[in-house]
C-alpha positions in Angstrom: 25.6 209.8 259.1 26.1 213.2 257.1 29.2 213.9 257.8 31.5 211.9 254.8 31.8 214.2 251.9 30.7 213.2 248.0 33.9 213.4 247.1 35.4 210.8 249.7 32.9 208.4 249.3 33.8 208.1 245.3 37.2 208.0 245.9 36.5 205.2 248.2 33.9 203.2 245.4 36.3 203.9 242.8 39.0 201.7 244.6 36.9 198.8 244.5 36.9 199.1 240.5 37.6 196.3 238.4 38.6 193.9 241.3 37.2 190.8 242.1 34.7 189.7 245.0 35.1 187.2 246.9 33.0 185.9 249.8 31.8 188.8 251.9 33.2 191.5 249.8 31.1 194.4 247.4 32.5 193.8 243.5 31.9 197.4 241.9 31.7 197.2 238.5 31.0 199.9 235.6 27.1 199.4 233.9 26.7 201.9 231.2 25.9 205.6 231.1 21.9 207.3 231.2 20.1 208.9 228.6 21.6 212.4 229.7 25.1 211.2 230.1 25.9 209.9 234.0 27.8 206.9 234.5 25.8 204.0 236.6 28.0 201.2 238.7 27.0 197.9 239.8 27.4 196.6 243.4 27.5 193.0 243.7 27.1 191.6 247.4 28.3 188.2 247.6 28.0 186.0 250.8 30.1 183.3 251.8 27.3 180.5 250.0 27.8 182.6 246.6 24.5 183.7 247.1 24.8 187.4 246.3 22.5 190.5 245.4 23.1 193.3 242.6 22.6 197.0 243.4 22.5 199.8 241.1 23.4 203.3 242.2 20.9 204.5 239.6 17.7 204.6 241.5 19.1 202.3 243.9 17.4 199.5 241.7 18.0 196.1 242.8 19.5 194.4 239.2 19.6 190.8 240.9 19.3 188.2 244.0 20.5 185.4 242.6 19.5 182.8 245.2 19.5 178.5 245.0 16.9 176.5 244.4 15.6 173.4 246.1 18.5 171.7 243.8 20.9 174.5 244.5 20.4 175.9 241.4 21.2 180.2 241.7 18.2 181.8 239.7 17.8 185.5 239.7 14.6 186.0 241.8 13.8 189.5 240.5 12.7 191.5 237.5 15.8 192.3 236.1 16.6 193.9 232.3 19.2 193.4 229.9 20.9 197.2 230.0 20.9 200.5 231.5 18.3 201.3 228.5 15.8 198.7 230.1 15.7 200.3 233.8 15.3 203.5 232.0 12.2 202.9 230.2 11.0 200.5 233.1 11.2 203.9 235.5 10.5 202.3 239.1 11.2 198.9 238.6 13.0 197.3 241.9 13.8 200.5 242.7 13.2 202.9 245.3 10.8 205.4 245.1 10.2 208.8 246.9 9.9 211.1 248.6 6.3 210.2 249.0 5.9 206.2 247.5 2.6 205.6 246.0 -0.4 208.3 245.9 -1.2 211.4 247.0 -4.0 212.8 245.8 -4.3 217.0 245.8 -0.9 218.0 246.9 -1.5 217.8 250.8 -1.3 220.3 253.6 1.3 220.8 256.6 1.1 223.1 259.0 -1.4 225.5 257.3 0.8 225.4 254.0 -0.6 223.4 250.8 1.6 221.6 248.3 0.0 221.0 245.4 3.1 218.8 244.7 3.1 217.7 240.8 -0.4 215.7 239.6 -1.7 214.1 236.8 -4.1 215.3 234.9 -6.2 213.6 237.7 -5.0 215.4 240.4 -2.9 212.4 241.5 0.7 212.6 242.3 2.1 209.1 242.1 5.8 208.0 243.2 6.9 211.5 244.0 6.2 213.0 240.7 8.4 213.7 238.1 12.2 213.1 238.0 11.5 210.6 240.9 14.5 209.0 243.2 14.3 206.2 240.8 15.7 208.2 237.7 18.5 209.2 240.2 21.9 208.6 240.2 22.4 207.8 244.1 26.1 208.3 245.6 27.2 204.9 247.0 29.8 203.4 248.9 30.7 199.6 249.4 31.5 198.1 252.6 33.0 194.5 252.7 31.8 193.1 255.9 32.1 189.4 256.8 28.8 188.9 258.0 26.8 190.8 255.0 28.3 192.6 252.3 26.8 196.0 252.0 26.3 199.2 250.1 25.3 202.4 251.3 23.2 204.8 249.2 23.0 208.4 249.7 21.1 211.4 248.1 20.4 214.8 249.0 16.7 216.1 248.2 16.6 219.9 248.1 13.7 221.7 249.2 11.1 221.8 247.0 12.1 219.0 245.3 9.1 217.8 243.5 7.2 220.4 244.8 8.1 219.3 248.8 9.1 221.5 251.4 12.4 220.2 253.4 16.0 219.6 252.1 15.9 216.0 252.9 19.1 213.8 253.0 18.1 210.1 252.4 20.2 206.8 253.0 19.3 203.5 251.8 21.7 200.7 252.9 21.6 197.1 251.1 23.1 193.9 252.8 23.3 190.6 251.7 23.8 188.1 254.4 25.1 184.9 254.8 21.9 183.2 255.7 20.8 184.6 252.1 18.6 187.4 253.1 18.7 191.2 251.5 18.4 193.9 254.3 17.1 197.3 253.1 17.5 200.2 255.7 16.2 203.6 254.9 17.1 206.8 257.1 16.1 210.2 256.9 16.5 213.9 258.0 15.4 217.3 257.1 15.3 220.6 258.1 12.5 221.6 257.4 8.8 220.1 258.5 7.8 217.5 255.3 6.2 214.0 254.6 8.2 211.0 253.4 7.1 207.5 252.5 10.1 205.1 251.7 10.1 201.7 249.6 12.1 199.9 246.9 9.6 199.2 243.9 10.8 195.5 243.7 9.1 192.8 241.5 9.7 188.9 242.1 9.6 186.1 240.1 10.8 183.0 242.4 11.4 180.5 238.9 13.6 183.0 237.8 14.2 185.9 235.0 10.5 186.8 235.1 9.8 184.6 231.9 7.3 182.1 233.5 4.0 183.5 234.4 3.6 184.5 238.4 0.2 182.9 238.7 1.3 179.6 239.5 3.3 181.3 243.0 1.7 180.8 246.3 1.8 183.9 248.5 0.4 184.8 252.0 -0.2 188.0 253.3 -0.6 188.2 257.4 -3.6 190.8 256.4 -6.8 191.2 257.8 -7.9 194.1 255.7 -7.3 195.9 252.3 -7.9 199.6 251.7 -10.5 200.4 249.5 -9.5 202.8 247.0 -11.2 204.9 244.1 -11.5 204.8 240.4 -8.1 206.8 240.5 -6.4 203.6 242.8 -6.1 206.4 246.1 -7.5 205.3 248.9 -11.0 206.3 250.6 -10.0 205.7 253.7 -12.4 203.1 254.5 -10.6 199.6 255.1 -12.4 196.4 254.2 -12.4 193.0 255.5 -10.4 190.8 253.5 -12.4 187.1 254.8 -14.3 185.8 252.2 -13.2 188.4 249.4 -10.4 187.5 246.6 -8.4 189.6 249.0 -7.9 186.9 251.7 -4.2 185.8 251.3 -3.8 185.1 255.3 -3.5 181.5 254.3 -0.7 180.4 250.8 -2.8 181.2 248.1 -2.5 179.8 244.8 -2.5 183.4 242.7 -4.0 181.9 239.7 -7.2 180.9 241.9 -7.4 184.3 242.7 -6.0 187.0 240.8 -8.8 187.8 237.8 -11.3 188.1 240.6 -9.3 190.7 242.4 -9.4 192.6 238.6 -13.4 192.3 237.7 -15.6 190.1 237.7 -15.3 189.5 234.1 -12.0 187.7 234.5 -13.2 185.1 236.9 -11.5 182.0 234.8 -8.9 180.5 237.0 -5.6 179.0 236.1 -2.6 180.1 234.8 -3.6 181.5 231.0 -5.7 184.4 231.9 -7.2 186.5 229.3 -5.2 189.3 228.5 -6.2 192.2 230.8 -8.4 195.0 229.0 -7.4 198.2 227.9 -6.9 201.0 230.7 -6.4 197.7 233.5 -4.2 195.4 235.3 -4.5 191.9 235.9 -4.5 190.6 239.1 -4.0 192.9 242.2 -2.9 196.9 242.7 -4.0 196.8 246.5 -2.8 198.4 250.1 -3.0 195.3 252.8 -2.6 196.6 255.9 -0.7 194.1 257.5 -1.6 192.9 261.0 -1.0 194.9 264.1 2.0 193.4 265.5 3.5 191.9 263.0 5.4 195.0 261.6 8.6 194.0 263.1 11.7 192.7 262.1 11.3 189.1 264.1 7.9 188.2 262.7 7.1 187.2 258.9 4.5 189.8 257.2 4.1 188.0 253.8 5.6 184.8 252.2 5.9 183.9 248.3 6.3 180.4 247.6 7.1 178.9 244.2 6.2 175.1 244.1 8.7 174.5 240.8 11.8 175.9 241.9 10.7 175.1 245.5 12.1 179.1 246.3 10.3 180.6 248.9 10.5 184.5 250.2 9.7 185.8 253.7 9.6 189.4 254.1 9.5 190.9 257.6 9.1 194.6 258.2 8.3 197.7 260.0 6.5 199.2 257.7 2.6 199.3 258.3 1.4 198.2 255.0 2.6 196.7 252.0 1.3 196.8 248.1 0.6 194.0 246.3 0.5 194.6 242.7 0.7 191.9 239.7 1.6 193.8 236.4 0.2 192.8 233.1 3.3 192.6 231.4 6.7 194.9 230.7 6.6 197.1 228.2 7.0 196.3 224.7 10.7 195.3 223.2 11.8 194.8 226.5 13.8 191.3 226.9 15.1 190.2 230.8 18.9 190.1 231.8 18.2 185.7 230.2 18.2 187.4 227.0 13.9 186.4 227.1 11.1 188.7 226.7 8.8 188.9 230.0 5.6 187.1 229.6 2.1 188.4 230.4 1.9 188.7 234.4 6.0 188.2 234.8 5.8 189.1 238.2 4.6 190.3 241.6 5.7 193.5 243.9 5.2 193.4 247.2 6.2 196.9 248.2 6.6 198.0 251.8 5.3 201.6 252.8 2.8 203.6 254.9 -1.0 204.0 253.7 -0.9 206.0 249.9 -2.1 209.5 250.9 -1.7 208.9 254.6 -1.2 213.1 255.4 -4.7 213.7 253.7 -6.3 210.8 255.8 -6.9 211.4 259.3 -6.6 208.8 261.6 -3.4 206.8 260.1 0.1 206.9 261.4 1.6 209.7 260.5 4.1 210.2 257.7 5.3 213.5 259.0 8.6 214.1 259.7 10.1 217.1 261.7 13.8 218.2 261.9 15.7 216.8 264.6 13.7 213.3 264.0 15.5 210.6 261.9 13.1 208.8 259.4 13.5 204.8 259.5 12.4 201.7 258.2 13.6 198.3 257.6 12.4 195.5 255.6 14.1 192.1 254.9 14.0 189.6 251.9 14.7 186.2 253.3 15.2 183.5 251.1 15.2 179.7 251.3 13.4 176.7 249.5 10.9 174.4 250.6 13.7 171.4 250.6 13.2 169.0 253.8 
């Protein structure tokens, strides 16, 4: 897995350069340069429908899955900005974060060692901390495959990166297949005893460009209970019931019926033009569902978005144990989408695969600890198709 060097797996991009893709094939193309002066690339995966997904090797962030409609329309289906500039102000956006996704609150201890890792003025370390794997420039190397065209990210994470013990080596491979589906594989090794907790950051908008509101999606989540969390969003670990709460998404849920109850009561008005969410808050949802035992595998649907305009719908099948469901309020300021549009308020909806936020200070959960001589995995595919009979 570790054994192709840096330098042969540029060479081997870099003759992809400027060509064209046909079906099956990875079109690499050149995206602009960061803030500090690295060149980015573009990895289209196109399958043999003309469906086809865009990878970034900066941060591994998925630009676009540009999928049909119930008309056979292609719409990009996730949040996606108009330059380099854009993914760097949006930091995680649709892109993978690590080496420990979501919270940890207090560094956390391993084998009689503390990390204090690096907090917030909180005490909260979120994504990984500073310079996270999303403001990364990841090595990558196309593969043209008939049955899913693919790219293969790699990074090396020394130790004490981010204040974690370990040199980990990462991978994260993308496919596109020809049933229209986008496969994300993550391995992992170290040499050293450390914690790791994978996932890709990504938002979705089913209409397309994130410039119509989310709230009028349907979504389902097979989950039977939500973790309660703190002021600070970490989790207690107490898990609570979803039946009867505005956290009961086992059945396709209108998210307009429920998403300003999930915030505060305040914001109980349903439909589509919520208030604008107070200072300090999100609208809508910032929650771990656990998803139910079972159905963390590859052949069994975990969560399903449908969007009753474009007739899109998403199912997302995984291995991973829980999965976060958060609706921003909006993008940030200035920012317009790859249409040329600015994002409206609530533009979209992550649904983020990953273990338990702060799982190593919570006895009790499966573990996030990984040993050398393990390999870390995890799978998660983005299936798409419309509601078209």
């Amino acid at each position: 897995m570790w054994s192709r060097s840096r330098l042969w797996l540029l060479a081997s991009a870099a003759a992809l350069l400027g060509s064209s893709a046909s079906a099956g094939e990875v079109q690499v193309a050149n995206y602009g340069v960061t803030k500090d002066g690295q060149p980015v690339r573009s990895f289209t995966l196109l399958n043999d429908k003309g469906a086809s997904a865009t990878i970034l090797d900066y941060g591994g962030a998925v630009a676009a899955i540009r999928v049909p409609d119930r008309n056979g329309q292609l719409g990009n289906v996730v949040m996606s900005m108009s330059d380099l500039a854009g993914w760097e102000t949006m930091g995680h956006a649709n892109s993978i974060v690590g080496r420990y996704a979501n919270r940890l609150r207090n560094g956390f201890t391993l084998d009689g060692v503390h990390y204090p890792l690096q907090p917030n003025a909180k005490g909260v370390t979120i994504h990984g901390g500073a310079i996270a794997y999303t403001r990364r420039v990841w090595t990558a190397l196309p593969i043209n495959k008939k049955d899913g065209p693919t790219v293969s990210l790699t990074l090396d994470s020394p130790d004490g990166d981010q204040g974690f013990p370990g040199h980990l080596k990462v991978k994260a491979t993308y496919r596109f297949t020809n049933d229209n589906a986008l496969r994300l594989d993550f391995e992992a090794m170290t040499d050293k005893a450390t914690v790791i907790n994978l996932t890709n950051h990504i938002y979705f908008n089913l209409n397309g460009n994130s410039t119509t509101p989310i709230y009028t999606h349907d979504l389902q989540v097979m989950a039977d209970q939500v973790a309660v969390k703190d002021a600070d969003s970490v989790p207690t670990g107490e898990m609570m019931d979803v039946k009867g709460t505005a956290f009961d998404l086992t059945k396709p849920t209108l998210l307009a019926e429920r998403i300003a109850a999930a915030t505060d009561p305040a914001f109980s008005t349903p439909g589509p033009n919520l208030p604008p969410a107070p200072s300090g808050k999100v609208l809508g949802y910032d929650h771990s569902f656990v998803i139910r035992k079972g159905l963390n595998r590859l052949d069994r649907v975990a969560a399903r978005l449908h969007d009753p305009a474009s007739g899109r719908v998403l199912e997302l099948r995984t291995t991973e144990p829980t999965m976060q469901v958060y609706t921003p309020a909006g993008a940030r300021a200035g920012l317009v989408s790859d249409a040329g549009k600015p994002f409206v308020q609530g533009p979209t909806v992550a649904l983020e695969t990953q273990h338990l936020p702060d799982s190593p200070n919570l006895p009790g959960l499966p573990t996030t600890i990984l040993r050398p001589g393990e390999t870390f995995r995890s799978t998660t595919i983005f299936g798409f198709t419309t509601d078209k009979r």
